[in-house]
DORO-730278 format. One line per field, with one value per residue (C-alpha): x negated, y, z; residue number from 0. Coordinates in steps of 0.5 Angstrom, whole numbers. Layout:
N
x: [X  ...];
y: [Y  ...];
z: [Z  ...];
num: [NUM  ...];
# end
This chain:
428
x: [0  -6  -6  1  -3  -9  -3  0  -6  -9  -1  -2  -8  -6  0  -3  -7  -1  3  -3  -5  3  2  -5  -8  -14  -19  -20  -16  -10  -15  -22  -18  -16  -22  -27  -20  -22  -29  -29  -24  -23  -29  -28  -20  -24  -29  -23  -19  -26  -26  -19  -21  -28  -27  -19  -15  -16  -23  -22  -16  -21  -26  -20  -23  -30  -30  -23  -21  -27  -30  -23  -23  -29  -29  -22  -24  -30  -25  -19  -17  -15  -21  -18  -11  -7  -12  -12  -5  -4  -9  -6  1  0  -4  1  6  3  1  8  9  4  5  13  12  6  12  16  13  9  16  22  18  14  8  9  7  13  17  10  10  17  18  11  14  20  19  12  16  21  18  15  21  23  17  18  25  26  18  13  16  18  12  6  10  9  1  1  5  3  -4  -4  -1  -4  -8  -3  1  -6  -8  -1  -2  -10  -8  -1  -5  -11  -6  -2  -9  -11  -6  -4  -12  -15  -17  -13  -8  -2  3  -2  0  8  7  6  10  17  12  9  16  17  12  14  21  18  14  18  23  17  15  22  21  15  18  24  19  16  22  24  17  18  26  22  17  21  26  19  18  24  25  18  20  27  22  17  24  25  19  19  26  24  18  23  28  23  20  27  28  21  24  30  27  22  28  31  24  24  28  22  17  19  22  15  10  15  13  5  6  9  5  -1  -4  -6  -11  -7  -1  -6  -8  -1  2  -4  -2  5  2  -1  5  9  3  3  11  9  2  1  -4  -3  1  5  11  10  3  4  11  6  0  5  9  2  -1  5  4  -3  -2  3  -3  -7  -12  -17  -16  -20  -17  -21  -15  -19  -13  -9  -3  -5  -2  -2  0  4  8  2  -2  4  3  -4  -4  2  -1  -7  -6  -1  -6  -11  -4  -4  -11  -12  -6  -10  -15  -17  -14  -21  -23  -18  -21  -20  -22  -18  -21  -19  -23  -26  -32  -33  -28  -25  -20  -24  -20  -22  -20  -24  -22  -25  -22  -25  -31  -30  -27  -32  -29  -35  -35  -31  -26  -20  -19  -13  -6  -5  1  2  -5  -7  -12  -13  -9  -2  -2  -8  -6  0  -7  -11  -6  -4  -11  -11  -4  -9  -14  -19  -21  -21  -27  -26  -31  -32  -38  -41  -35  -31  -26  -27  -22  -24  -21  -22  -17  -18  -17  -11  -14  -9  -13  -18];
y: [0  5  5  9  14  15  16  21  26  25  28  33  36  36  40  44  46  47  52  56  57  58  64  67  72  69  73  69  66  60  56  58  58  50  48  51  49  41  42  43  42  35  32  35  33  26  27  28  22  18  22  19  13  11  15  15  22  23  25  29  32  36  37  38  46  45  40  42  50  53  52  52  58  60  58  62  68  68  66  70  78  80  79  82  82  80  73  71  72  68  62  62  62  56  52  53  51  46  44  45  39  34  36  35  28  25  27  23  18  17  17  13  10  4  8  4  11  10  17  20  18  19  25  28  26  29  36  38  38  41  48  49  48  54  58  57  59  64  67  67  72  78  76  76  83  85  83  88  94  95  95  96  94  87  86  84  79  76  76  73  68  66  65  61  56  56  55  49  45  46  45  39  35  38  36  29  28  32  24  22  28  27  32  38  36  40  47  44  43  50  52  49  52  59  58  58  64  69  68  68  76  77  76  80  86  84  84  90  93  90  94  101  99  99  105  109  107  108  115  116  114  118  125  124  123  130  133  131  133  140  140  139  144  150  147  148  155  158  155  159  165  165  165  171  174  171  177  183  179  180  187  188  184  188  194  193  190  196  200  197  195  188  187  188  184  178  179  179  173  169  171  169  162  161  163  157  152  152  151  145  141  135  133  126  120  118  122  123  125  130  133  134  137  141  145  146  149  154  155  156  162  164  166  168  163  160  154  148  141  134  128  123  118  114  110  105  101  106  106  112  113  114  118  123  124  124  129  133  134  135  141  143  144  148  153  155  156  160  164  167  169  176  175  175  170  164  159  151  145  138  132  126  119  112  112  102  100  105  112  118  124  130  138  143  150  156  157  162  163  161  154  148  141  136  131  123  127  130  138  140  141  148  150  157  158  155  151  144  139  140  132  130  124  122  123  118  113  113  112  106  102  103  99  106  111  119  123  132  137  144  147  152  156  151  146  138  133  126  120  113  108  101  100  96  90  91  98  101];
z: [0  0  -7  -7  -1  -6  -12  -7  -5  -13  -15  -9  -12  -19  -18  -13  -19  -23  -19  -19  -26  -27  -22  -23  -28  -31  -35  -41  -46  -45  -50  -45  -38  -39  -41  -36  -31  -33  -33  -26  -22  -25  -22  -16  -15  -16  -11  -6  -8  -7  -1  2  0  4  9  10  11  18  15  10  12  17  12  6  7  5  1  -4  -2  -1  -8  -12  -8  -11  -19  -19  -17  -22  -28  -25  -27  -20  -15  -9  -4  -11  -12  -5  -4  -11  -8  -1  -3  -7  -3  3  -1  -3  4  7  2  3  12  11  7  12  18  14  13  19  23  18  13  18  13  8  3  -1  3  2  -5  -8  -4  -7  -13  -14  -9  -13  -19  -16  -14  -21  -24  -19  -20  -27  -28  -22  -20  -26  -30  -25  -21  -26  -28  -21  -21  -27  -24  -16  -15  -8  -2  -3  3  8  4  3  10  12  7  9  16  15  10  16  22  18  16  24  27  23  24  30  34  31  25  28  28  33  38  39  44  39  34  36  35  28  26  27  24  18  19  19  13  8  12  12  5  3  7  3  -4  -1  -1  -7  -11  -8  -10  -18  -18  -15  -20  -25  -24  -25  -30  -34  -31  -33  -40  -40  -38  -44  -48  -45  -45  -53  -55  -51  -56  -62  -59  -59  -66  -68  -66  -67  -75  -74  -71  -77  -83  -79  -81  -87  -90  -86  -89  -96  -96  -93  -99  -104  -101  -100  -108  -111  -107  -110  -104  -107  -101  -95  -98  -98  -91  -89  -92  -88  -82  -84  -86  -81  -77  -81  -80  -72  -74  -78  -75  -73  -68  -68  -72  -66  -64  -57  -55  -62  -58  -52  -56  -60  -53  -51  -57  -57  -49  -50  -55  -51  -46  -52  -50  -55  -56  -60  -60  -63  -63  -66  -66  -71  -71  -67  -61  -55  -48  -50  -42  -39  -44  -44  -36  -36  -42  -39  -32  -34  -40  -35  -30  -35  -37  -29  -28  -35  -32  -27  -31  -36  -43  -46  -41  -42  -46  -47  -51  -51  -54  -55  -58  -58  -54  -55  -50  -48  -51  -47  -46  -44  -41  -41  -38  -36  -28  -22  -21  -13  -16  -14  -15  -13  -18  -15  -11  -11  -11  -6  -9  -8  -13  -11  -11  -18  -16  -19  -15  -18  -22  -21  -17  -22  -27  -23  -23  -29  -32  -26  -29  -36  -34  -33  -29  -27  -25  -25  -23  -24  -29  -31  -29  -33  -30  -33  -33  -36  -37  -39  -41  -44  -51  -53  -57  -62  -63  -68];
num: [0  1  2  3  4  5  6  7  8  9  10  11  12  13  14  15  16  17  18  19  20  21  22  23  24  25  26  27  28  29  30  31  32  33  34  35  36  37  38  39  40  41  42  43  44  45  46  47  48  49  50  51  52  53  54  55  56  57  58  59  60  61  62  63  64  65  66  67  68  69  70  71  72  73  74  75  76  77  78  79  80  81  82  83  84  85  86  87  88  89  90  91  92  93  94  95  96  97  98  99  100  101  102  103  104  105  106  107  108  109  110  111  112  113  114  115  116  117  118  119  120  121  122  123  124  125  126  127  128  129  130  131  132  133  134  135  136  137  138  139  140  141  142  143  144  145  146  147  148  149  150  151  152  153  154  155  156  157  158  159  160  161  162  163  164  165  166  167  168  169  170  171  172  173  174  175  176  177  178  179  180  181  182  183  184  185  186  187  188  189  190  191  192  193  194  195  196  197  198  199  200  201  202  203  204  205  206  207  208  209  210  211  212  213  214  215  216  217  218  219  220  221  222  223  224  225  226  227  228  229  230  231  232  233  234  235  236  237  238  239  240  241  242  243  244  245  246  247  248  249  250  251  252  253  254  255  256  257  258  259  260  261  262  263  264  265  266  267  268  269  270  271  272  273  274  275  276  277  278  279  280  281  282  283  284  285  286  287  288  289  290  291  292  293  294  295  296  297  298  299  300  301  302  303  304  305  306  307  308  309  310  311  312  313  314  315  316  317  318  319  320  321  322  323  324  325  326  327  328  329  330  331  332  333  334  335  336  337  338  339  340  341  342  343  344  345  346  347  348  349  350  351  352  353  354  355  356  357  358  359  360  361  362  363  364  365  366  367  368  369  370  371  372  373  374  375  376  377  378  379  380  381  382  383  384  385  386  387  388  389  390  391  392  393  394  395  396  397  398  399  400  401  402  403  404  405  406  407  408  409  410  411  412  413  414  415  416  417  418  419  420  421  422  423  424  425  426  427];
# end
């Protein structure tokens, strides 16, 4: 009858590894994951079984840690994308699920079924497959949406799963197997009941933290819909307003024509071109970031401020949400720092351009004197005073979701704003 304990524990670790691998983030592709996946942790889950099998699980159960977790642990933070609370919290729920199992069907076995590993083996058989179908169905897909969208407030999860997973494996073989100590069985027991109640709390607040998330988002897209029927409004009255003129500026040319002033008359349709260039200019392919590039252009020569702006992008895939407020907050910001100037000092420049894996944005303003922002650290919000903190968080966490960074500083009179965000593969 050992066979069937031996077929339990290689079926207990095989699916250990399967409702990982349905929740985590790996860096590489699928193809490359399960091949390094079966590369190491197939010789290892066969070291355990040999393991059980010489020298019993009572044994292994109390080196289980060492000889399985620790360095399972290892090679998947090596291969994973997260590499902080969002892994271990990933890789302790699952082992603790996994060991919720494997303690249920040893107790049940060891007090109903004369240990015979039949409970243990036909239990682990239908209850394993049984959270996966769960996990896939219910769990995988708002799960790893979450992973992607909140970056912080890992930690503590990952640490309530660490300890759970810690005081399962000691209570249940310390200092012997937990079916040798009748005594403490009713306080295991309720560690068992309470395990799945807490993590049924913990999805509760990650679920909560998914549908916040997601109301973010869709309020961020409804704002930069705003923002770009705003633009198309001003555009459409500008329009207007210079077919109102129309009828001046050619009363105006036939009088320099009949006048003989040919020079002046050229002078005058220049302007008026360029007039109509600035109603019609395009910055960029997409739609949205030239919506904001446009309102910008018209604010900026509202303030009669010299302005340059090198877009270097085409009509590739952007991540267009985030690139609209980092844009937005950070122009913004420049407008309210140039308001604070002379005229004749106001002046701003934006590029934007692919620098290898990353699309490098910079603003650069002129602001006052006194400003001093240390590179690496955030200015303090002051909106009344036009300091440079107004936006700069939503910047940087912006710049976070997009895999990037953002840095700010001030010199040589002029405030830069720097950010980096990871290339799309699908982009040029």
């Amino acid at each position: 009858m050992t066979l069937l304990r031996d077929l339990s524990v290689l079926w207990s670790l095989f699916h250990i590894l399967i409702l990982f691998m349905l929740l985590y983030r790996s860096r590489y592709a699928r193809k490359k994951t399960f091949l390094l996946t079966g590369i190491f942790m197939g010789p290892l889950i066969l070291l355990n079984i040999a393991g059980v099998a010489l020298y019993g699980v009572e044994f292994m159960g109390k080196v289980f840690i060492l000889t399985c977790t620790l360095p399972s642990l290892l090679f998947f933070w090596f291969i994973s994308k997260d590499k902080k609370g969002r892994f271990l919290f990933t890789f302790c729920m699952a082992d603790t699920v996994a060991y919720w199992i494997i303690a249920v069907t040893n107790v049940l076995d060891f007090y109903f079924g004369g240990q015979m590993y039949l409970l243990m083996f036909f239990g682990r058989l239908v209850l394993f497959p049984l959270v996966e179908w769960i996990a896939v169905r219910r769990l995988r897909k708002p799960y790893l949406e979450l992973q992607e969208s909140v970056a912080s407030g890992w930690g503590v999860f990952a640490g309530m799963t660490a300890l759970y997973y810690l005081l399962l494996a000691i209570f249940a073989n310390f200092p012997v197997i937990i079916t040798a100590r009748a005594q403490e069985l009713p306080a295991f027991i309720l560690i068992l009941i309470l395990m799945p109640m807490t993590y049924a709390v913990i999805f509760t607040a990650l679920y909560r933290q998914l549908l916040l998330y997601r109301k973010q988002q869709s309020e961020r897209i409804l704002q930069e819909q705003k923002n770009r029927l705003e633009a198309q409004l001003e555009n459409q009255q500008r329009i207007r307003k210079m077919k109102h003129d129309m009828k001046g500026h050619t009363l105006t040319l036939s009088g320099l024509l009949a006048a003989g002033k040919m020079k002046e008359a050229q002078e005058y349709l220049k302007g008026v071109e360029m007039e109509m260039d600035v109603l019609q200019r395009e910055f960029c392919a997409n739609p949205y970031l030239n919506a904001v590039f446009v309102h910008f252009s018209q604010k900026f020569q509202e303030l009669e401020a010299g302005y340059r702006m090198d877009i270097q992008i085409g009509e590739e895939e952007l991540p267009y949400m985030e690139l609209c407020q980092i844009l937005s907050n950070g122009l913004e910001n420049a407008c309210d720092a140039l308001k604070a100037l002379d005229r004749k000092e106001r002046d701003i420049s934006l590029q934007m351009k692919y620098s290898r894996d990353y699309l490098v944005i910079r603003i650069r303003n002129r602001c006052r004197d006194e400003l001093y922002v240390e590179k690496g650290i955030l200015p303090a919000t002051d909106k009344d005073g036009y300091d440079h903190g107004f936006g700069l968080v939503t910047v940087q966490e912006a710049a976070k979701r997009c895999g990037g960074e953002m840095f700010c500083y001030t010199e040589n009179g002029y405030f830069v704003l720097d950010v980096m965000v990871q290339k799309n593969e699908k982009a040029s």
